[in-house]
C-alpha positions in Angstrom: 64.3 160.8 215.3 63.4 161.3 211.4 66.2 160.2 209.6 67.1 162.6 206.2 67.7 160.7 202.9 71.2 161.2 201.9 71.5 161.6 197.9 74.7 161.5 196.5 75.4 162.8 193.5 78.3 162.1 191.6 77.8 163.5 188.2 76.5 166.8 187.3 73.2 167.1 185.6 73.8 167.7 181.9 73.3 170.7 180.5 71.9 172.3 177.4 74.2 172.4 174.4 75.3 176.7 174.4 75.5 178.2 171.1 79.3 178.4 171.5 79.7 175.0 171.9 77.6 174.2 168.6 79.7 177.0 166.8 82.5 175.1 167.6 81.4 171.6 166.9 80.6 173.0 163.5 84.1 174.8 163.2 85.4 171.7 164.0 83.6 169.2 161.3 84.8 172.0 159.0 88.1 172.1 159.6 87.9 167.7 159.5 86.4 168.2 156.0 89.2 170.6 154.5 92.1 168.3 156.3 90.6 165.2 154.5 89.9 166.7 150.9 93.5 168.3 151.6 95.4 165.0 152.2 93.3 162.7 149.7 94.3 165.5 146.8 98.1 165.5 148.4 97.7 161.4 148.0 96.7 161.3 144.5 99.1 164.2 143.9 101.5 161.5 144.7 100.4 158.8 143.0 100.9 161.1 139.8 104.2 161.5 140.7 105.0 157.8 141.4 104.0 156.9 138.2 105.9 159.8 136.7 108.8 158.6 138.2 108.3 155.0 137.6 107.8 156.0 133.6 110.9 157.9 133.8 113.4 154.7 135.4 111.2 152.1 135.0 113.0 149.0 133.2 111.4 148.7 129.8 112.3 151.9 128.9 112.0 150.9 125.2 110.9 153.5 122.2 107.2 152.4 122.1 106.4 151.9 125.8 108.1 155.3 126.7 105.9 156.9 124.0 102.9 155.3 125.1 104.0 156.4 128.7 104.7 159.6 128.0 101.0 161.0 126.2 99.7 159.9 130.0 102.3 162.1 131.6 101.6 165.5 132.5 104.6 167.7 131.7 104.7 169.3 135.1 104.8 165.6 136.7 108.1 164.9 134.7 109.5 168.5 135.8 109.1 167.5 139.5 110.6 163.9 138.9 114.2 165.9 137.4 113.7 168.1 140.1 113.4 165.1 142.7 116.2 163.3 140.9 118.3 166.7 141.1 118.0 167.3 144.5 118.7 163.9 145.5 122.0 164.0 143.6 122.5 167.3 145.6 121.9 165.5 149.1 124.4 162.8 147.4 127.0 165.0 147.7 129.9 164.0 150.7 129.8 168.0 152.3 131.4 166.1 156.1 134.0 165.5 154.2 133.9 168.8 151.8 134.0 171.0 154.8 136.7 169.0 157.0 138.8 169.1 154.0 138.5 172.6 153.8 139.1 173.0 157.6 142.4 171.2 157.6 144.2 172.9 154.9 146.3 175.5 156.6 144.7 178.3 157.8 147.2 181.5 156.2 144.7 181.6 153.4 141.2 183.3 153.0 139.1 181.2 150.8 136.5 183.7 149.7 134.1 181.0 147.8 133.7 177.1 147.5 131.4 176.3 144.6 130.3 172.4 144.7 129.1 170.9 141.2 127.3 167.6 142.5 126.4 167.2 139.3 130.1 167.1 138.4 131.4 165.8 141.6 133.5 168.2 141.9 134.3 171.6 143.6 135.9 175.3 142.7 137.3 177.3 145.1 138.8 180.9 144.6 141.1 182.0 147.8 144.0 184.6 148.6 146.9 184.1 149.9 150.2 187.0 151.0 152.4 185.0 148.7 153.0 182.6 146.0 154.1 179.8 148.9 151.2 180.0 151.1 149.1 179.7 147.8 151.3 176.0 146.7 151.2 174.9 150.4 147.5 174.9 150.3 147.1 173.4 146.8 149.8 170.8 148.1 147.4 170.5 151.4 144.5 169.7 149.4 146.5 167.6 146.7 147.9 165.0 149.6 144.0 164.6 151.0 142.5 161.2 149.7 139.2 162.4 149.8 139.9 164.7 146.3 141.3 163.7 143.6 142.3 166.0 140.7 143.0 169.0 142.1 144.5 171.7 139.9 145.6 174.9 140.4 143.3 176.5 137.1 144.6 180.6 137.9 146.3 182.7 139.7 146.8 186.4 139.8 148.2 189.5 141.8 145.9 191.8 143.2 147.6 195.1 143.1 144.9 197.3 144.0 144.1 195.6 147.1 145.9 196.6 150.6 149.1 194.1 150.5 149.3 192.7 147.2 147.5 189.4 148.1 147.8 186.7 145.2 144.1 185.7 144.7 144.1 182.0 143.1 141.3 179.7 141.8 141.5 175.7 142.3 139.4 173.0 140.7 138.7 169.5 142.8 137.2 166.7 142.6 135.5 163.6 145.1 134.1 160.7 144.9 135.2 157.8 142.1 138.5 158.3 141.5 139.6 159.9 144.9 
């Protein structure tokens, strides 16, 4: 009895690198290139704005240091900085509170637009109401909440052209310091 050699073979023999393989490899190290030039440009794009920023609210802010600051500057870095510093005081701005306000004022009036200032800190609203007292029970409503302060009824006025007479009214409010 002749006894056969058993061969086990547990990996595959390699192969020859295909064409579509090497088209992607390349594809590949191509995209890796534009990524990297694309994050080390977005990285000293920040960097310009860092220093922008830092120029802008940095603590010796005096005449001759800001002037010297300032011919380094590009324009469109300091643009971005108030737009930064804008949008911050935007995101600043308590709109939980805004909004349950709002929602818990009694519900017989239609408040057809709410125009927060967070700038300002404050909020106009223009709203109808079927009468003269549903109009002072929501201004008293808003009034009695602690998170406004100021609020003021700034105009008021019958709209006779409209289906029902409704008395469209405008308030001014404010939040924050003070409330």
């Amino acid at each position: 009895m002749r006894h056969s050699r058993l061969q086990l073979e547990f990996a595959p023999r390699s192969r020859r690198a295909s064409s579509r393989g090497l088209a992607f490899l390349l594809l590949s190290l191509l995209l890796f290139a534009a990524s990297t030039a694309l994050v080390g440009r977005t990285l000293a794009g920040n960097a310009r704005q860092s220093r922008a920023l830092s120029a802008i609210g940095g603590p010796s802010n005096t005449a001759a240091s800001m002037a010297t600051r300032a011919s380094r500057i590009d324009p469109t870095d300091l643009a971005r900085a108030e737009l930064v510093r804008h949008t911050s005081r935007s995101l600043t701005t308590p709109w939980l509170d805004l909004v349950e306000v709002l929602e818990s004022a009694p519900s017989n009036v239609a408040l057809l637009s709410v125009e927060p200032s967070a700038a300002k800190r404050s909020v106009a609203l223009t709203a109808e109401a079927a009468g003269s007292t549903e109009m002072l029970d929501y201004l008293r409503a808003l009034q009695s909440d602690k998170r406004l302060s100021n609020v003021t009824l700034v105009s008021h006025q019958v709209q006779a052209q409209a289906p029902g007479a409704p008395l469209r009214f405008q308030i001014q409010a404010s939040w924050g310091v003070g409330s």
